[in-house]
N, C-alpha and C positions, 0 to 999 in steps of 0.2 A: 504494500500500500504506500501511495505516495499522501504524505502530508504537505500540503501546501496555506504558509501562512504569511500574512502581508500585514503589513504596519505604515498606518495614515495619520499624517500631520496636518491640522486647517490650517489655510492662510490667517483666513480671520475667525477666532474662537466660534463665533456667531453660526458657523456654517457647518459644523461637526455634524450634527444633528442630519442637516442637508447630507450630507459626503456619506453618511451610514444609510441616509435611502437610497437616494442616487444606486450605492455598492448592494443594495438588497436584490438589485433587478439579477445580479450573475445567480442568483438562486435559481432561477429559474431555468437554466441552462443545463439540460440534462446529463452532464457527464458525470459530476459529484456524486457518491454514495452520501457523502455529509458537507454540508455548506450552513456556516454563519457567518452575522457580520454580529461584532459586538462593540460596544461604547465604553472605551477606557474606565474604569473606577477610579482610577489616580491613586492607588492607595500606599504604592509604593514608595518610600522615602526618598531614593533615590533618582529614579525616574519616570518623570510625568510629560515626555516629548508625544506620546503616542496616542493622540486619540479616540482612533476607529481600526478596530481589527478585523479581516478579512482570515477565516480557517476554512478550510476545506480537505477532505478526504478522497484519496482519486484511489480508483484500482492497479492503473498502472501509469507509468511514465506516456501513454498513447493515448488514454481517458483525460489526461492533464492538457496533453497538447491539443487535444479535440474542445474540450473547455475553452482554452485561450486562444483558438481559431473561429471559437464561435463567432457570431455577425454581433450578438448582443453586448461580447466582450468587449470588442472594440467600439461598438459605441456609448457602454456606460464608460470607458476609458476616455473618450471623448469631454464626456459631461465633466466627468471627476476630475481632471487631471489640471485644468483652472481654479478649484476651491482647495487645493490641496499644495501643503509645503516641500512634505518629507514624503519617499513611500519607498520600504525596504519592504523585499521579498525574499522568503528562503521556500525550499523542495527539500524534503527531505524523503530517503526509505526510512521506512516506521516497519517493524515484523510484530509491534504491540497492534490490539486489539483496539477499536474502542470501550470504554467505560459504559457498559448500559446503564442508560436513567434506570433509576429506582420510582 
């Protein structure tokens, strides 16, 4: 399984909110087994750069890249990529499971 997780900075704090809808729409993209977008807590001491999180769950490195070829990809990157400062992406292999909800 590939995990795939990206880290968003607003321009303007005001648009966070914005930036995590805007990123809702790659849900809908059917490659992911698991996709969220989640909104910083800040509760971290040390660092609070990161306000909108992007995780996803891909079967394999060719579900990932069908994801990021999608038509919708590219155009919420479009949208997003004016309201946003920062955005680091990593891929990783995970051989861990997800956590089922309780």
């Amino acid at each position: 399984m590939i995990r795939h997780i990206v880290f968003f900075s607003a321009r303007d704090k005001a648009d966070v909110e914005r930036i995590a809808e805007k990123l809702g729409v790659l849900g809908t993209i059917p490659h992911s087994d698991v996709f969220e977008i989640g909104i910083n807590r800040k509760v971290d001491q040390l660092g609070t750069e990161v306000d909108v999180v992007v995780y996803g769950e891909f079967r394999d490195e060719a579900a990932l890249a069908a994801y990021k070829a999608h038509p919708t990809y590219a155009a919420c990157t479009a949208e997003v990529r004016p309201l946003r400062e920062m955005r680091v992406a990593a891929d990783f292999v995970s051989r861990s499971r997800s956590i089922p909800e309780n």
